[in-house]
C-alpha positions as CSV (number, residue, x, y, z in Angstrom):
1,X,0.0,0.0,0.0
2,X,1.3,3.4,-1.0
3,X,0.0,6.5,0.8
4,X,0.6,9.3,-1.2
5,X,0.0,12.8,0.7
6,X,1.2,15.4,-1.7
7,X,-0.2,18.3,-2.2
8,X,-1.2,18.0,1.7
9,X,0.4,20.9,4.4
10,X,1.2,19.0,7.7
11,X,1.6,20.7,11.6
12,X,3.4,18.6,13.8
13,X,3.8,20.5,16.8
14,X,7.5,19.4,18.6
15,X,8.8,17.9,15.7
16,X,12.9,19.1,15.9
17,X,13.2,16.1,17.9
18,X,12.2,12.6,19.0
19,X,8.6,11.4,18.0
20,X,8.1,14.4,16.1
21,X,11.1,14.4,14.0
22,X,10.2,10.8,13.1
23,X,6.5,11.7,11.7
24,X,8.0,14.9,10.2
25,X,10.2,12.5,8.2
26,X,7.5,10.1,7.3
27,X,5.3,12.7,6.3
28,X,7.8,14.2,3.8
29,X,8.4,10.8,2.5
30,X,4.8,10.4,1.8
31,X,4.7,13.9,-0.5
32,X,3.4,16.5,2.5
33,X,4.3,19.8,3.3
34,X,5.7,19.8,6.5
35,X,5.5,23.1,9.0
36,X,7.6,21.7,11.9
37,X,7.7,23.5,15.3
38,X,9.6,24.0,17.9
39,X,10.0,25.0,20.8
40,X,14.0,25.7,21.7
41,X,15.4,23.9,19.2
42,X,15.6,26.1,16.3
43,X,19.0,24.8,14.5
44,X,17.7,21.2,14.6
45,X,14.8,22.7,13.2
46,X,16.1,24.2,10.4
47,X,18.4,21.6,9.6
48,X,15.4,18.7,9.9
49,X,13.6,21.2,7.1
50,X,16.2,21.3,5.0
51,X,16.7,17.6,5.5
52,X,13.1,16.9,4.4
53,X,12.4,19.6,2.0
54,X,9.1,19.7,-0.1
55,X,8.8,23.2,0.9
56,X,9.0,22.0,4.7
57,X,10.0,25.3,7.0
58,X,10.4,25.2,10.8
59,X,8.4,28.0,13.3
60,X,9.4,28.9,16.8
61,X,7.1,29.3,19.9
62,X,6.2,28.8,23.0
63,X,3.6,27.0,23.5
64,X,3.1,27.2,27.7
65,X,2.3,30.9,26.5
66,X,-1.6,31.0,25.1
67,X,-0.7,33.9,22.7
68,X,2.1,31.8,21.0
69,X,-0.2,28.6,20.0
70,X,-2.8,31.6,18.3
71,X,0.3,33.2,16.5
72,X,1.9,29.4,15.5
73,X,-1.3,28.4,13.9
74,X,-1.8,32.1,11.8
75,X,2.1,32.2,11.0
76,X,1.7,28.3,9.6
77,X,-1.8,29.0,7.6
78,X,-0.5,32.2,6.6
79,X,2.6,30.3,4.8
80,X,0.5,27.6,3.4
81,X,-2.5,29.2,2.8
82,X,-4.6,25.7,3.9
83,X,-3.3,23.3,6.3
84,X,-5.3,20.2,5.9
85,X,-3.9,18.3,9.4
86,X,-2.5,19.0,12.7
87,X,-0.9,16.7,14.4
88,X,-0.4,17.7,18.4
89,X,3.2,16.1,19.4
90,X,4.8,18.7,21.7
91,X,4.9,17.8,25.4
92,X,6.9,18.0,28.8
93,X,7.1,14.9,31.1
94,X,8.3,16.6,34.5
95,X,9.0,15.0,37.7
96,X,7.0,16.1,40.9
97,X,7.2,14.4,43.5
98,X,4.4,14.7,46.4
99,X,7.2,15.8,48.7
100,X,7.7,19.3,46.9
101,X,6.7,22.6,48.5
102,X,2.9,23.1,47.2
103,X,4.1,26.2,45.0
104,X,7.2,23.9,43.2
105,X,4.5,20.8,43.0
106,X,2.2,23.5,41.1
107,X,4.3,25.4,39.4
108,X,5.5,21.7,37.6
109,X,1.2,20.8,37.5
110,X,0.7,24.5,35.7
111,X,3.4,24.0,32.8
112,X,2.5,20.6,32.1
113,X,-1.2,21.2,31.9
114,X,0.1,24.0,29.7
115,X,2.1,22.5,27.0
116,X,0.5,19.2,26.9
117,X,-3.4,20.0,27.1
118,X,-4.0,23.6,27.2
119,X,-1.9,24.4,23.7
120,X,-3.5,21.4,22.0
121,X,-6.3,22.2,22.8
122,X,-6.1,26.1,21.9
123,X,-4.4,24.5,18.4
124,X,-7.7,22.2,17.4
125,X,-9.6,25.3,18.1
126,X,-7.3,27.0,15.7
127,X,-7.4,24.0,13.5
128,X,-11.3,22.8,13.7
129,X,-12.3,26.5,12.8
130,X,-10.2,26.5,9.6
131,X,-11.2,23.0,8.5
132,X,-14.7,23.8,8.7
133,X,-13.9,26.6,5.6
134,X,-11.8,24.1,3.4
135,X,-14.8,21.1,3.8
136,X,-12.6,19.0,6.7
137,X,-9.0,18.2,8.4
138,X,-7.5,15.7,10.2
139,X,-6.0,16.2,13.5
140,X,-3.5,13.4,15.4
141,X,-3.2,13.9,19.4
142,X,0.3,11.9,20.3
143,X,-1.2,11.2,24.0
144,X,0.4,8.2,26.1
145,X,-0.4,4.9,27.7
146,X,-0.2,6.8,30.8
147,X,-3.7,7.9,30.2
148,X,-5.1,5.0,30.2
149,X,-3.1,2.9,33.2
150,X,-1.6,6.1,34.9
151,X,2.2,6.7,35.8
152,X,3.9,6.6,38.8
153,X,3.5,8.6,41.7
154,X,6.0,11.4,40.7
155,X,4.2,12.2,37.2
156,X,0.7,12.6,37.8
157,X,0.3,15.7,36.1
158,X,1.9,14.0,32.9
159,X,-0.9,11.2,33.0
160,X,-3.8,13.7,33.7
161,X,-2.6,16.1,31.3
162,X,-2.7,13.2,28.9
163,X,-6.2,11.6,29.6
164,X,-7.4,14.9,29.0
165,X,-6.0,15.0,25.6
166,X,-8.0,11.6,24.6
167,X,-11.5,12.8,26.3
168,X,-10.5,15.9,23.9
169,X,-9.8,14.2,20.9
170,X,-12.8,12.3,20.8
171,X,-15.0,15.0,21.8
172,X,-13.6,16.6,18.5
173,X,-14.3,13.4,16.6
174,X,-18.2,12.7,18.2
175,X,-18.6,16.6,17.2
176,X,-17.2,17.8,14.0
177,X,-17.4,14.8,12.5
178,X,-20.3,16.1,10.0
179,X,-17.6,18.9,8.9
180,X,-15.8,15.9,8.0
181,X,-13.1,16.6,10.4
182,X,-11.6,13.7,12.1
183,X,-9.5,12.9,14.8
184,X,-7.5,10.4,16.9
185,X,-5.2,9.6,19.3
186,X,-2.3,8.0,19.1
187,X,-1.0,6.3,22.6
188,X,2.8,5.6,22.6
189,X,4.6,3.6,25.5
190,X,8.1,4.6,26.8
191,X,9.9,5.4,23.8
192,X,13.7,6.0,23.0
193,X,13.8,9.8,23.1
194,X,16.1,12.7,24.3
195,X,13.0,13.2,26.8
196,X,13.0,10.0,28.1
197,X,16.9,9.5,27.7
198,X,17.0,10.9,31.4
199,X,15.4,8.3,32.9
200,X,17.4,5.4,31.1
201,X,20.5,7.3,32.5
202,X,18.6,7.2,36.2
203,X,17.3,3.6,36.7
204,X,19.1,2.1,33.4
205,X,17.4,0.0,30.5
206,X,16.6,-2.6,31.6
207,X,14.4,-1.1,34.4
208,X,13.1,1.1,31.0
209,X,12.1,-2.0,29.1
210,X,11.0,-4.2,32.4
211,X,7.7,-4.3,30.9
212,X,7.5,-4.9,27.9
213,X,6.7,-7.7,25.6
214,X,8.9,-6.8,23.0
215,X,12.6,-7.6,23.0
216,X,13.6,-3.8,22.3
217,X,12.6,-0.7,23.5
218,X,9.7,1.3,20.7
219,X,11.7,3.7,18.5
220,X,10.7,7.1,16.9
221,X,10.3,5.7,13.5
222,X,8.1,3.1,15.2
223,X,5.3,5.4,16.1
224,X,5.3,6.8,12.2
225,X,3.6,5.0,10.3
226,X,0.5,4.5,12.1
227,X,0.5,8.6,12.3
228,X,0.6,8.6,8.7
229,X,-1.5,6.3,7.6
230,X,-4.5,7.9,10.1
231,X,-3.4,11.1,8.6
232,X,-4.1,8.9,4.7
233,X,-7.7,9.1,4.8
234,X,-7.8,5.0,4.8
235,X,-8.7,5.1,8.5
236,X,-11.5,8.0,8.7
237,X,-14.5,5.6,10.1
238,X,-12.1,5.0,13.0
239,X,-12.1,8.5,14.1
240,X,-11.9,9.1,17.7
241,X,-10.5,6.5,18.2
242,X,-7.2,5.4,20.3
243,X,-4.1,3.7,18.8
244,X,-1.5,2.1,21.3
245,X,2.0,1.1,20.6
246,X,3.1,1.0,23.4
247,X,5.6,-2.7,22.8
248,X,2.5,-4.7,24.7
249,X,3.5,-3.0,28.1
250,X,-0.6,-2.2,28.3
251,X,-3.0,-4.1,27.1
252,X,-6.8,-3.2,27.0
């Protein structure tokens, strides 16, 4: 099966790095436009857009900052005129333990909230408002399996903040689906990133991979494909729904 998406302009929302940079790369290999954000990483960026190219380009903000998602989404439509898919990758994964001072513990709860729920969901606004003038759109939340089994004790904001994401998601789906918009969620398990890299340098890989089912830990260019090919069309009567690859570390 060949997917062919050119002609398409692509969002993916932390894609310098990581997950991101691994649908950014699949998209482009497929024939769509990719606008790739970022948030500090503006050299790896660049150099991932000129990697790519098919007219990809990279945008800066900050998305903890509610202005910033509003100006992302009019800088990227303003550049491609119509965007026909968003795909919400961008996310922080901070440790908080319950024995921080109240103010540390919410200060951690307030940015996570921010860049992992608020943003997306200011961004489908964005998105879901310009769809419904070009007949439709597709839009890809990159939640986690901690929304559906919870994390440990230290990242509770990370799994809330990522539940939320999926009751959004197919809220979106049960309610614009008539505009022919459609949208899912995509659930990955630990993955090998420079976010999660941290943690394999704290407790070590095989604690990392402890649970899975698999003999290696999920990769990037794992999680691609199956963002792709919801992004296709050939999986629009599945909207709102949840994908999980997640190595069988959570089964439902």
């Amino acid at each position: 099966m060949h997917i062919d998406l050119t002609g398409q302009s692509v969002l993916v929302t932390g894609a310098s790095r990581g997950i991101g940079a691994a649908i950014a790369r699949q998209l482009a290999a497929s024939g769509a436009r990719v606008c790739i954000h970022y948030g500090s990483q503006k050299d790896a960026a660049e150099a991932l857009a000129a990697e790519i190219g098919g007219g990809a380009f990279a945008v800066g903000a900050n998305l903890a900052e509610r202005d910033s998602c509003s100006a992302l989404w009019e800088e990227v439509q303003r550049r491609c005129g119509t965007v026909h898919a968003l795909v919400n990758n961008a996310g922080v994964a901070l440790e908080s333990p319950l024995d921080q001072t109240t103010e540390q513990w919410h200060a951690a709860w307030e940015t996570t909230m921010a860049i992992n729920l608020t943003a997306t969901g200011l961004l489908c606004r964005s998105a879901i408002a310009h769809f419904q003038t070009i007949g439709g759109g597709r839009i890809i939340n990159i939640a986690s399996r901690a929304a559906f089994r919870g994390d440990t004790p230290d990242y509770l904001a990370y799994a809330a903040s990522k539940a939320g994401m999926v009751a959004l998601t197919r809220s979106i789906a049960r309610g614009f689906g008539k505009s022919e918009i459609k949208a899912f969620v995509v659930a990955p398990g630990f993955t090998r990133t420079d976010m999660a890299q941290a943690f394999i340098d704290t407790y070590g890989e095989e604690f990392a991979s402890s649970d899975i089912a698999l003999r290696k830990l999920t990769e990037p260019a794992d999680i691609a494909p199956t963002v792709v090919f919801l992004l296709s069309g050939l999986a629009d009567h599945a909207t709102g729904t949840s994908i999980d690859i997640n190595a069988g570390s959570y089964v439902r």
